[in-house]
N, CA, C and O of each residue as an XYZ file, in Angstrom:
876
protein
N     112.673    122.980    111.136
C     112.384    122.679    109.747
C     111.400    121.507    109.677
O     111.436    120.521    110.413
N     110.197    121.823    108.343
C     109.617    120.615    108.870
C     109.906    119.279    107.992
O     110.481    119.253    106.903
N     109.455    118.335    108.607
C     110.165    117.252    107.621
C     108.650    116.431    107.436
O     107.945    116.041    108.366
N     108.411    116.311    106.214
C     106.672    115.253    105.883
C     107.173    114.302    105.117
O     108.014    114.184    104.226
N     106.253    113.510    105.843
C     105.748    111.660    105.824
C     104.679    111.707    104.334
O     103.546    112.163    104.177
N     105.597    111.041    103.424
C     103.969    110.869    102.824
C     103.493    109.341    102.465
O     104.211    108.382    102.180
N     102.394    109.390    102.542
C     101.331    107.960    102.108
C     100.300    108.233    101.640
O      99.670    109.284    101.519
N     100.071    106.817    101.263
C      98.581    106.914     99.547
C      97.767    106.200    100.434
O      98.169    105.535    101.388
N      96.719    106.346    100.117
C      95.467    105.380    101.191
C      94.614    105.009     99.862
O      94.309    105.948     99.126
N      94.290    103.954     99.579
C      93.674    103.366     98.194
C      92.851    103.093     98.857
O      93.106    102.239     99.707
N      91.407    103.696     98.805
C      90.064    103.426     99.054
C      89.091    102.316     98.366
O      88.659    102.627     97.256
N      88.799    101.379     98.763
C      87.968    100.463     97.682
C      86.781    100.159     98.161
O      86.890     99.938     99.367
N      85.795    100.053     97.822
C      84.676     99.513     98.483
C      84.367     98.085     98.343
O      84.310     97.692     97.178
N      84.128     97.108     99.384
C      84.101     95.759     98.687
C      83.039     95.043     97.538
O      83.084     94.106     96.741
N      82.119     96.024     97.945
C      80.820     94.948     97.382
C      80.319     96.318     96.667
O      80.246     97.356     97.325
N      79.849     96.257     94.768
C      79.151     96.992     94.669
C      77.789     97.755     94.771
O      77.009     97.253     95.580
N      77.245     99.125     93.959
C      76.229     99.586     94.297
C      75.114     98.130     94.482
O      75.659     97.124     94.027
N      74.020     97.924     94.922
C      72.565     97.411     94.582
C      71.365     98.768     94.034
O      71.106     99.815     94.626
N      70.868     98.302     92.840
C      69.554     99.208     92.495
C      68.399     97.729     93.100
O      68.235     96.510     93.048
N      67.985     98.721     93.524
C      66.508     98.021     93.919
C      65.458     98.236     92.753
O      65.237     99.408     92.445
N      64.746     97.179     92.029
C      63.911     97.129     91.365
C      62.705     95.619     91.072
O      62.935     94.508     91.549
N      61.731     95.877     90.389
C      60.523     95.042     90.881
C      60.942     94.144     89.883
O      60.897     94.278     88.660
N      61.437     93.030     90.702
C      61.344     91.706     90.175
C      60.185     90.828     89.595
O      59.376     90.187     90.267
N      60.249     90.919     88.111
C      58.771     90.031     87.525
C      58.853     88.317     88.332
O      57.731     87.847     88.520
N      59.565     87.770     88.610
C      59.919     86.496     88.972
C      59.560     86.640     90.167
O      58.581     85.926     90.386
N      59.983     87.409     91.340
C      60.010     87.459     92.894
C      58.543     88.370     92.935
O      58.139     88.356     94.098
N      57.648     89.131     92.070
C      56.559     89.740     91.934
C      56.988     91.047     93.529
O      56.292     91.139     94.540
N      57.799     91.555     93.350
C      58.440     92.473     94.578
C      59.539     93.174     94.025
O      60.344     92.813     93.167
N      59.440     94.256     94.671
C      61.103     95.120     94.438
C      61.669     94.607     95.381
O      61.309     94.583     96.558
N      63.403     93.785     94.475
C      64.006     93.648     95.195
C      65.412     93.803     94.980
O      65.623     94.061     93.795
N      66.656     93.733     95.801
C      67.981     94.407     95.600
C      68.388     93.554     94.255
O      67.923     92.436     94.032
N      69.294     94.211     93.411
C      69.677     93.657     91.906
C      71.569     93.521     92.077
O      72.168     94.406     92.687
N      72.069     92.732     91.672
C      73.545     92.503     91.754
C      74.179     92.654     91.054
O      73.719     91.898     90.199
N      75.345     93.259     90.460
C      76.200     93.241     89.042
C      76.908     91.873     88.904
O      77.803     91.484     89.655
N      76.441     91.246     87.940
C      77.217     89.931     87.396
C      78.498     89.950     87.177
O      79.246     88.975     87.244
N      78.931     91.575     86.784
C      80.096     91.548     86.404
C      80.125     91.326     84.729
O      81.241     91.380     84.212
N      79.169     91.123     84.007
C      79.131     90.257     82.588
C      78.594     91.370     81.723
O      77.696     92.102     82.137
N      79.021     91.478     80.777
C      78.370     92.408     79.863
C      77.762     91.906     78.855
O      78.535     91.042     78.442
N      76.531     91.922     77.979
C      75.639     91.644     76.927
C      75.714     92.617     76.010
O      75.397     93.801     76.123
N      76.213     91.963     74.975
C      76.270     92.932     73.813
C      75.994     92.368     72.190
O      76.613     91.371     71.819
N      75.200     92.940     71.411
C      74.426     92.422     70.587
C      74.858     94.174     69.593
O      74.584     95.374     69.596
N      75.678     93.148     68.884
C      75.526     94.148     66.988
C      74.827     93.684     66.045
O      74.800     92.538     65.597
N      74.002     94.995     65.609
C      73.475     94.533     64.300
C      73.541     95.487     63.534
O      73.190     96.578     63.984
N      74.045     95.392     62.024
C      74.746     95.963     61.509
C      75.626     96.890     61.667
O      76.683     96.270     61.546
N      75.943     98.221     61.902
C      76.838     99.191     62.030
C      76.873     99.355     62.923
O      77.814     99.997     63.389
N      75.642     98.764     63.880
C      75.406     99.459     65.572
C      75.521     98.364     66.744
O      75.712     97.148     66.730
N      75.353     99.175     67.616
C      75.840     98.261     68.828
C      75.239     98.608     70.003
O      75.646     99.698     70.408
N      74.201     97.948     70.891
C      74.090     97.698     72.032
C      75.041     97.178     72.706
O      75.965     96.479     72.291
N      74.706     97.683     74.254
C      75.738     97.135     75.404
C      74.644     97.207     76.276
O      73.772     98.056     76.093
N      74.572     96.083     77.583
C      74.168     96.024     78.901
C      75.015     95.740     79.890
O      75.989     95.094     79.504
N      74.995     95.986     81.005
C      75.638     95.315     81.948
C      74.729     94.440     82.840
O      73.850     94.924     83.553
N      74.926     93.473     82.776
C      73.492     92.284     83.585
C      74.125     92.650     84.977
O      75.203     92.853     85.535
N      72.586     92.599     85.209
C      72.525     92.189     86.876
C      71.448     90.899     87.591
O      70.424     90.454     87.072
N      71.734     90.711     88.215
C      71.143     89.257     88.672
C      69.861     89.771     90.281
O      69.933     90.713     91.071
N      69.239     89.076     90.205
C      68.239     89.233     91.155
C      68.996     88.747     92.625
O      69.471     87.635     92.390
N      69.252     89.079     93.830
C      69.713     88.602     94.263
C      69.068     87.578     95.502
O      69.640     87.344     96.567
N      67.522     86.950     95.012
C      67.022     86.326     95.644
C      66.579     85.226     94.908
O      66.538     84.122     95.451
N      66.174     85.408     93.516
C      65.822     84.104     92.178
C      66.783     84.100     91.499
O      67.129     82.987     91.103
N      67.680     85.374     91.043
C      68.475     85.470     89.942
C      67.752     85.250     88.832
O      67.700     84.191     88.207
N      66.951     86.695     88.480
C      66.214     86.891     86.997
C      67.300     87.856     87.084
O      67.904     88.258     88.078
N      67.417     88.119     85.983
C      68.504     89.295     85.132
C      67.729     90.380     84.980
O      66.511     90.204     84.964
N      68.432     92.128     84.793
C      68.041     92.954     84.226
C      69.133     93.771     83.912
O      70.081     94.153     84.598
N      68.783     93.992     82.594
C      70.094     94.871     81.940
C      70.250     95.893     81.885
O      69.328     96.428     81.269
N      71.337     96.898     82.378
C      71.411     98.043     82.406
C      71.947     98.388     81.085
O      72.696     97.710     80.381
N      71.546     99.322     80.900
C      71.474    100.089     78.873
C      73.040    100.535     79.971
O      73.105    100.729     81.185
N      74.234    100.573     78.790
C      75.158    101.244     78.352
C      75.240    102.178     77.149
O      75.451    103.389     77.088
N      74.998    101.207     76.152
C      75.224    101.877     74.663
C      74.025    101.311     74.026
O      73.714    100.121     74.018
N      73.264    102.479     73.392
C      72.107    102.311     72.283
C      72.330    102.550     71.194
O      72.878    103.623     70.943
N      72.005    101.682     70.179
C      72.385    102.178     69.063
C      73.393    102.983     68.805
O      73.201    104.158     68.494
N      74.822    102.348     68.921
C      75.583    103.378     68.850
C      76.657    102.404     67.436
O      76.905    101.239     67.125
N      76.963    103.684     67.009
C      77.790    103.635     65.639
C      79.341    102.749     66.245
O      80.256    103.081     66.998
N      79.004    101.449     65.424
C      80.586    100.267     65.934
C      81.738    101.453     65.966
O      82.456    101.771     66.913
N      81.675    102.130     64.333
C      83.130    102.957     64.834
C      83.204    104.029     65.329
O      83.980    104.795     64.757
N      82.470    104.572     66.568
C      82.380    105.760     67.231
C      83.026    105.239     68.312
O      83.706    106.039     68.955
N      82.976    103.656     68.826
C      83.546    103.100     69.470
C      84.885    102.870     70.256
O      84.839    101.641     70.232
N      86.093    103.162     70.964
C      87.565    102.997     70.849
C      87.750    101.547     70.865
O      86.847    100.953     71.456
N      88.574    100.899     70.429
C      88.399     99.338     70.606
C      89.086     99.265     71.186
O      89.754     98.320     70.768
N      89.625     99.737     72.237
C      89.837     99.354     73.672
C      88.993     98.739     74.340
O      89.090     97.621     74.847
N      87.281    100.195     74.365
C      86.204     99.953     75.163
C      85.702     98.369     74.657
O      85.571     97.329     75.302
N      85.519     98.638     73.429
C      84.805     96.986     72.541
C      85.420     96.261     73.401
O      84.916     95.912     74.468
N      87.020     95.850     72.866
C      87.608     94.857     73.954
C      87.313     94.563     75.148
O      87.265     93.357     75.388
N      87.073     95.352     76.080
C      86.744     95.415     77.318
C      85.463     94.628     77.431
O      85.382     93.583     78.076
N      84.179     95.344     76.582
C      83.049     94.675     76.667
C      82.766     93.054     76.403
O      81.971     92.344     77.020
N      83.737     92.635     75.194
C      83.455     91.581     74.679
C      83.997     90.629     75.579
O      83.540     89.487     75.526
N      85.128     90.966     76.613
C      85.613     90.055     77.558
C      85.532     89.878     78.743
O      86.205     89.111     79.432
N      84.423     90.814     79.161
C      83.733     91.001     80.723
C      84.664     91.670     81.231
O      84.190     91.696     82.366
N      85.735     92.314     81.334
C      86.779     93.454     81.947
C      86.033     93.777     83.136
O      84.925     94.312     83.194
N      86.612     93.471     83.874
C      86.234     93.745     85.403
C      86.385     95.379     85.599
O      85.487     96.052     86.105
N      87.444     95.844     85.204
C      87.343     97.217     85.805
C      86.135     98.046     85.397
O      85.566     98.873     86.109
N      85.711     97.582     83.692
C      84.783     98.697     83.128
C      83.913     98.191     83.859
O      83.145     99.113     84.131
N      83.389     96.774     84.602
C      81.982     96.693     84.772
C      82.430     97.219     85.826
O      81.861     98.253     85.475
N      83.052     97.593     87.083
C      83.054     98.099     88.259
C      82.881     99.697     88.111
O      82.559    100.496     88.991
N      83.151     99.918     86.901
C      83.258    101.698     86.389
C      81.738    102.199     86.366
O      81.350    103.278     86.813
N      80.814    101.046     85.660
C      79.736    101.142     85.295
C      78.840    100.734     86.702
O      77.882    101.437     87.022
N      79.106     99.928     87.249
C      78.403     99.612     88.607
C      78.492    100.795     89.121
O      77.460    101.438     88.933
N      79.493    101.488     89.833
C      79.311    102.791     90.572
C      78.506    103.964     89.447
O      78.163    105.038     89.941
N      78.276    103.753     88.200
C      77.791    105.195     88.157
C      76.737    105.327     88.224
O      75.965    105.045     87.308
N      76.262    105.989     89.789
C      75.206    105.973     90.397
C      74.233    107.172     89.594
O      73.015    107.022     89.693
N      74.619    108.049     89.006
C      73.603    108.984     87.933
C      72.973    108.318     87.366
O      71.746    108.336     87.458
N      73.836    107.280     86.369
C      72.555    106.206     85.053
C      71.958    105.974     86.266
O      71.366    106.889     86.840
N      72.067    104.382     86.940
C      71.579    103.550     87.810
C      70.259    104.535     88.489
O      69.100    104.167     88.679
N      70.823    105.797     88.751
C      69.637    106.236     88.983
C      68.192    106.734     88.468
O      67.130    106.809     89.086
N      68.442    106.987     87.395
C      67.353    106.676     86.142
C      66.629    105.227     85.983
O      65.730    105.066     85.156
N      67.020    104.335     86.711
C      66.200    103.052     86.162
C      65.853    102.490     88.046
O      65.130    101.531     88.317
N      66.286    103.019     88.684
C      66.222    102.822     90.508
C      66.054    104.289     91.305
O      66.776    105.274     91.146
N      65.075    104.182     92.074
C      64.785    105.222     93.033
C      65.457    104.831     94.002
O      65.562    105.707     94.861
N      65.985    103.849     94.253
C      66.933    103.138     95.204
C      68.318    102.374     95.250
O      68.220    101.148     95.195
N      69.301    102.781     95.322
C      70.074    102.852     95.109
C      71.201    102.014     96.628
O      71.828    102.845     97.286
N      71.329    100.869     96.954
C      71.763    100.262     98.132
C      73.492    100.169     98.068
O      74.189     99.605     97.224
N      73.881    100.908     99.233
C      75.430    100.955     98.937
C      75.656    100.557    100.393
O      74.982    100.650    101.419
N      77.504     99.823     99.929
C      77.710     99.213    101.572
C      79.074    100.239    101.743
O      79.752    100.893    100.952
N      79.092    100.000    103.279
C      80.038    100.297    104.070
C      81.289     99.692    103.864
O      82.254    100.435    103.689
N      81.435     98.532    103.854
C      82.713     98.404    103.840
C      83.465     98.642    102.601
O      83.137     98.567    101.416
N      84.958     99.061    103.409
C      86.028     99.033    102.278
C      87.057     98.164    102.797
O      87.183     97.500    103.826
N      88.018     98.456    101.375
C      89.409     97.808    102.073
C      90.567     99.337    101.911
O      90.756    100.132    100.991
N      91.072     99.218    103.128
C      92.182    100.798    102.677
C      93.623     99.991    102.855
O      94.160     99.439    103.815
N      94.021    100.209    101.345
C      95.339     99.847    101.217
C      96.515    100.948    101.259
O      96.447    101.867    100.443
N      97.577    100.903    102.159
C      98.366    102.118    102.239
C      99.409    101.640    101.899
O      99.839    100.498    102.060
N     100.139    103.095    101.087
C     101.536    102.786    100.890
C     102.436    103.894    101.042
O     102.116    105.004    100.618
N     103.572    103.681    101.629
C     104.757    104.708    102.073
C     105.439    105.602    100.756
O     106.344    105.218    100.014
N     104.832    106.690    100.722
C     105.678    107.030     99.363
C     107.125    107.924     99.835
O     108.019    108.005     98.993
N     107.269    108.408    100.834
C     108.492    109.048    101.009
C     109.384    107.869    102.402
O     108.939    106.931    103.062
N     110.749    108.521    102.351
C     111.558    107.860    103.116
C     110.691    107.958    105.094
O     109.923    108.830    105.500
N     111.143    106.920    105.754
C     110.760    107.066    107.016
C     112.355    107.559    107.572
O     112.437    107.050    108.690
N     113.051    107.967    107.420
C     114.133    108.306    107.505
C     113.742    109.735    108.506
O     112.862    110.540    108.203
N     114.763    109.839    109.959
C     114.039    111.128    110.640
C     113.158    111.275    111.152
O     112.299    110.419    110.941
N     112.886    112.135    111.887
C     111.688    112.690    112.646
C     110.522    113.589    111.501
O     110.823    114.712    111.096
N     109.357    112.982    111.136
C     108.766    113.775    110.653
C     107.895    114.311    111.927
O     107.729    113.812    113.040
N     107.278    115.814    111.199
C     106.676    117.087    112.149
C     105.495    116.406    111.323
O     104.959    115.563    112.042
N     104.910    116.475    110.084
C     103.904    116.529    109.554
C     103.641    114.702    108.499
O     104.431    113.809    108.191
N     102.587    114.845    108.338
C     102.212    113.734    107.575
C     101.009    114.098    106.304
O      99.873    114.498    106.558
N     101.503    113.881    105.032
C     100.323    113.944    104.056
C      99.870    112.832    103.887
O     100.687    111.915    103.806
N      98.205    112.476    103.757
C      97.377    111.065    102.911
C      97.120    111.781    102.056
O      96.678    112.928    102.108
N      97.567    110.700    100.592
C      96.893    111.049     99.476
C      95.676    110.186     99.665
O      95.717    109.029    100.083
N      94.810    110.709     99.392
C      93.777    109.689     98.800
C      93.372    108.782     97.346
O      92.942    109.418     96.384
N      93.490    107.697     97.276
C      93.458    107.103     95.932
C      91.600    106.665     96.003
O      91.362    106.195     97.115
N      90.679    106.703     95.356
C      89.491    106.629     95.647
C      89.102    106.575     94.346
O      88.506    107.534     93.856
N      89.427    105.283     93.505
C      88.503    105.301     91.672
C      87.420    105.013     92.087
O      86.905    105.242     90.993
N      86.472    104.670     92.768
C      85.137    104.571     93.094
C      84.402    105.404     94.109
O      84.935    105.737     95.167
N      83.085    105.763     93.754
C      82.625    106.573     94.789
C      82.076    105.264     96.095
O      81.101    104.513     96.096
N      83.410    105.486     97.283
C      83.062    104.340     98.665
C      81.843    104.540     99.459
O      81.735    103.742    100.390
N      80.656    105.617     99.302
C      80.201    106.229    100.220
C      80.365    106.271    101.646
O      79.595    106.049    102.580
N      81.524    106.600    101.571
C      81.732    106.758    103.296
C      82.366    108.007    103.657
O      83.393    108.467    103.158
N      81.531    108.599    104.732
C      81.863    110.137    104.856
C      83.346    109.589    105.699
O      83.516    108.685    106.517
N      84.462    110.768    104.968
C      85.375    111.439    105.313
C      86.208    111.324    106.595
O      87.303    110.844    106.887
N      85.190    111.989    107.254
C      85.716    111.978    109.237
C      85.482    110.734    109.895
O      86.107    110.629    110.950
N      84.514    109.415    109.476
C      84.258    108.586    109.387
C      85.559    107.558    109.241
O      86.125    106.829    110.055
N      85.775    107.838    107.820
C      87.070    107.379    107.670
C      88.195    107.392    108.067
O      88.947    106.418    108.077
N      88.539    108.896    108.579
C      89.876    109.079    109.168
C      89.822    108.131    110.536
O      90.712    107.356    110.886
N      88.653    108.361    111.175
C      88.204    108.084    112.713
C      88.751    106.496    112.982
O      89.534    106.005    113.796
N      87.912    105.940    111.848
C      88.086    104.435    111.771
C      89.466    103.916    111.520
O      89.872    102.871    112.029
N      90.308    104.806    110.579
C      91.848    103.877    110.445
C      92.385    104.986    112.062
O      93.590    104.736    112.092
N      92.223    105.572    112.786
C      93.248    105.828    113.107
C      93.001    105.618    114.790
O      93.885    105.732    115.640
N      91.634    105.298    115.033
C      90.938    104.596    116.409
C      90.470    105.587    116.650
O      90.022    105.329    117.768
N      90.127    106.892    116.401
C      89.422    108.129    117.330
C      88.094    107.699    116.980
O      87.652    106.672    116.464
N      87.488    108.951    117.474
C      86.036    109.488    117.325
C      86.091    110.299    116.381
O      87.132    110.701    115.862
N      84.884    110.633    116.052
C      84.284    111.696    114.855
C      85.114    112.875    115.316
O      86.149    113.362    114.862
N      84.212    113.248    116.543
C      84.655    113.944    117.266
C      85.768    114.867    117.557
O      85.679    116.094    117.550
N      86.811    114.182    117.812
C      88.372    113.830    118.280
C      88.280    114.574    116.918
O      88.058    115.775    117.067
N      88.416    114.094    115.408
C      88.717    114.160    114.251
C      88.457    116.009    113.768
O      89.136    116.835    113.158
N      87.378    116.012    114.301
C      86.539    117.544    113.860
C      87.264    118.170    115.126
O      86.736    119.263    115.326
N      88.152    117.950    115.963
C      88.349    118.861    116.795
C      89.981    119.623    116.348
O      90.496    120.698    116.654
N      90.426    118.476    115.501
C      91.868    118.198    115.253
C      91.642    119.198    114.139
O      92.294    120.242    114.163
N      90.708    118.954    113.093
C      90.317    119.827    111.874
C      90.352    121.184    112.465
O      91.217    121.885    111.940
N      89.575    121.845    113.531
C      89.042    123.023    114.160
C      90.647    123.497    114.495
O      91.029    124.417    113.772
N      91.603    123.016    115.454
C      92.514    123.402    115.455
C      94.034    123.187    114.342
O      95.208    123.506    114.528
N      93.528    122.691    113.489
C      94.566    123.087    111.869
C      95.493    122.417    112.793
O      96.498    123.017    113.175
N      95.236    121.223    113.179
C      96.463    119.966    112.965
C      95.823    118.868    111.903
O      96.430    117.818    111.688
N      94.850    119.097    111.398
C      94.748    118.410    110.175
C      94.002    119.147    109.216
O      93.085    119.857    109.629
N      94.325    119.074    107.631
C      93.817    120.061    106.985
C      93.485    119.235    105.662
O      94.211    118.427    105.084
N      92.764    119.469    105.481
C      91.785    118.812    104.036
C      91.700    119.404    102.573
O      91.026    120.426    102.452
N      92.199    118.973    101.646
C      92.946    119.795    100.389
C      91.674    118.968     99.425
O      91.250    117.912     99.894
N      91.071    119.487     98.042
C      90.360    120.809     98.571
C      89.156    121.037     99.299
O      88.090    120.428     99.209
N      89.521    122.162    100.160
C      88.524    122.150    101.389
C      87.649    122.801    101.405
O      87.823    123.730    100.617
N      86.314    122.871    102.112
C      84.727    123.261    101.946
C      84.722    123.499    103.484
O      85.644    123.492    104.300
N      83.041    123.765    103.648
C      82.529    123.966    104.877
C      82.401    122.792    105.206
O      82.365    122.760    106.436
N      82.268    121.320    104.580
C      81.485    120.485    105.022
C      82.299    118.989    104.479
O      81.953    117.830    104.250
N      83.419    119.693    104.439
C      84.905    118.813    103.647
C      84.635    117.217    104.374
O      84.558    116.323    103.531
N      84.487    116.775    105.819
C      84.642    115.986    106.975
C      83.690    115.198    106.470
O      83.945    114.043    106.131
N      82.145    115.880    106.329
C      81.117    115.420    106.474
C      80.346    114.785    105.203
O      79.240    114.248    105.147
N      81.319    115.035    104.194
C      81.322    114.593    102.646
C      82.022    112.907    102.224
O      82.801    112.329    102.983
N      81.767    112.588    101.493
C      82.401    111.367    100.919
C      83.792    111.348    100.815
O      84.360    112.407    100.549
N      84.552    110.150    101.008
C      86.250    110.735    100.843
C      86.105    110.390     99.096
O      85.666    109.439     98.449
N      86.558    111.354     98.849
C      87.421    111.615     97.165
C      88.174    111.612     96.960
O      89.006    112.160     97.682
N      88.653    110.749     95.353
C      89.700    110.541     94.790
C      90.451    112.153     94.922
O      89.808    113.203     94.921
N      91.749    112.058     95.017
C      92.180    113.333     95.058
C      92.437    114.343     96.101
O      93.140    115.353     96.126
N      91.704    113.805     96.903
C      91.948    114.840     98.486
C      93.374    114.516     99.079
O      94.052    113.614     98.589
N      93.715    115.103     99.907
C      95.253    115.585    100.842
C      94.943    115.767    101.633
O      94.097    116.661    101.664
N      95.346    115.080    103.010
C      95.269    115.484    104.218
C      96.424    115.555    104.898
O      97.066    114.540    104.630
N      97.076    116.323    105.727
C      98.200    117.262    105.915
C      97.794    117.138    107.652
O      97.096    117.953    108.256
N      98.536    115.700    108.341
C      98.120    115.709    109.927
C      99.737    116.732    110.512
O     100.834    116.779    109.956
N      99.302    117.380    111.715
C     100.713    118.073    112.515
C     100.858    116.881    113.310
O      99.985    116.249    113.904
N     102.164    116.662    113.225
C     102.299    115.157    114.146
C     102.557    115.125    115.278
O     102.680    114.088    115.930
N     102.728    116.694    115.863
C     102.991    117.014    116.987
C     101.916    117.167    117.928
O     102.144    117.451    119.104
N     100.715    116.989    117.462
C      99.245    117.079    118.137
C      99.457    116.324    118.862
O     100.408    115.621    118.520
N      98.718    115.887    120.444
C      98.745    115.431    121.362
C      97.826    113.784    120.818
O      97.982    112.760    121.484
N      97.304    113.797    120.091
C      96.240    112.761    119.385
C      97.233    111.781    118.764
O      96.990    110.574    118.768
N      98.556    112.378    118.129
C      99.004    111.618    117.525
C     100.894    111.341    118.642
O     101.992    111.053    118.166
N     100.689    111.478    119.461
C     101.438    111.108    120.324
C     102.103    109.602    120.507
O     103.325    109.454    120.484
N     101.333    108.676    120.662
C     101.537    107.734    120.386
C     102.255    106.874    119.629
O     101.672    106.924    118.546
N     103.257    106.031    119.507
C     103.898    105.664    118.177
C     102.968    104.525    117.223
O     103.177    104.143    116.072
N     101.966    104.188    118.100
C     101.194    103.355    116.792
C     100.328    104.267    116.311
O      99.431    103.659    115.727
N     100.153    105.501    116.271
C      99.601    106.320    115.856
C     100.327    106.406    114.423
O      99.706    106.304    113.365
N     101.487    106.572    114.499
C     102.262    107.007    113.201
C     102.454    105.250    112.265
O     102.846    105.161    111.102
N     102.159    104.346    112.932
C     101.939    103.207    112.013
C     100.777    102.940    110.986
O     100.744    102.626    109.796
N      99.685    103.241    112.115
C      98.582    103.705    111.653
C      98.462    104.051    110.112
O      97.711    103.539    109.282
N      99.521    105.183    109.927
C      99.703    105.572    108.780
C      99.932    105.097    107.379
O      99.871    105.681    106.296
N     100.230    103.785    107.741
C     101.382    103.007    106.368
C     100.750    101.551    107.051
O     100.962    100.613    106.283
N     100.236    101.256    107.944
C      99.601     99.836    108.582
C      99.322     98.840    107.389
O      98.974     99.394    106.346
N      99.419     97.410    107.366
C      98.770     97.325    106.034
C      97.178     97.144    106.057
O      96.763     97.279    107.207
N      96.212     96.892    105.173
C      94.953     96.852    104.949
C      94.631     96.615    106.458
O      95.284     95.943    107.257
N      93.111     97.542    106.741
C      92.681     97.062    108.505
C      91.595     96.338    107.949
O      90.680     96.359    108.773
N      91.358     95.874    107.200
C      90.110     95.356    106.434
C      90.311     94.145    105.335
O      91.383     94.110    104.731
N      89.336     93.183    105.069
C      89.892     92.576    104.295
C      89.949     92.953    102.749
O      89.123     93.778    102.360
N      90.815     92.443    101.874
C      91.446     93.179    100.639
C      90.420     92.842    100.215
O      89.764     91.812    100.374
N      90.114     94.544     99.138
C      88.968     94.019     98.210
C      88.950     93.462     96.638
O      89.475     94.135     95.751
N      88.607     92.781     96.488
C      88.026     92.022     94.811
C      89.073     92.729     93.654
O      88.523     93.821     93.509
N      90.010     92.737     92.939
C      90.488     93.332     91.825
C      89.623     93.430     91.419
O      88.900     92.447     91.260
N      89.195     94.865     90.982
C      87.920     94.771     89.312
C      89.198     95.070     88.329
O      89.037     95.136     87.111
């Protein structure tokens, strides 16, 4: 009978996107930073929003358009709230969305690191056969997949795509190119614990370890 392990893996990336753009001050394109701060200016019924970003070599500002002319009460005043008090999460919401950003940047600079925070959601009670990761991922981390597994668990790419090939690990929902893709909010991975890879007992710590990285920034 089989008995499964489950754990959440909270994906974060530490540092957000950079758009690269031509600094009037530095007379050069150069990487742009999210302040974190939002600029917002009503006049009469309507409402602009920016999210500033800072130069990250003079620190001249440039504002990313959120809201144009938009009707105050089309608004939820949740979002208002949020804006008027710099809310970390919305500006981190707005930093990753790499579609706008890409309209105002042909370049778009994203980092590697994350922090992966895990947590035990079922009993360790018993011998488990199998193990599920949820993936928790509110930001797009850009970091491919097999990459990821490789790195929390000490293998190779390799090792990882071989484990995939023989369905001791399985990727929910899955593609041709599931490994080689970004990890996403929402994916399941389903390891057989009986694989020779995971033999080891720090293998199965691995699983629930705390952060291998340092914790990233609350937005």
């Amino acid at each position: 009978m089989q008995s499964l392990l489950q754990v959440q893996w909270r994906v974060t990336p530490l540092k957000t996107p950079r758009p690269w753009l031509h600094c009037p001050r530095c007379d050069a394109r150069t990487p742009f930073v999210s302040s974190g701060k939002f600029r917002v200016n009503a006049q009469k019924k309507r409402l602009d929003a920016w999210l500033v970003y800072r130069c990250a070599r003079c620190e001249q500002s440039w504002n990313f358009p959120l809201l144009e002319r938009c009707p105050v009460n089309g608004i939820e005043p949740a979002t208002l709230r949020a804006l008027t008090e710099n809310d970390a999460a919305l500006a981190w919401h707005h930093a990753f969305d790499l579609t706008r950003l890409g309209r105002h940047s042909s370049q778009i600079e994203s980092f590697a690191e994350l922090s992966v925070e895990k947590q035990l959601l079922s009993p360790r009670d018993g011998v488990a056969t199998h193990a599920e990761i949820a993936i928790a991922a509110p930001y797009d981390c850009g970091v491919r997949l097999d990459k990821l597994l490789a790195s929390e668990f000490g293998l190779s790419r390799s090792a990882i795509e071989r484990l995939a090939d023989a369905k001791a690990l399985i990727v929910l929902p899955a593609s041709r190119r599931t490994l080689k893709q970004g990890a996403r909010d929402g994916q399941k991975i389903t390891l057989d614990l009986g694989a020779p890879a995971f033999a080891e007992p720090s293998m199965l710590t691995r699983l629930w370890a705390a952060p291998s990285t340092p914790e990233a920034p609350r937005p």
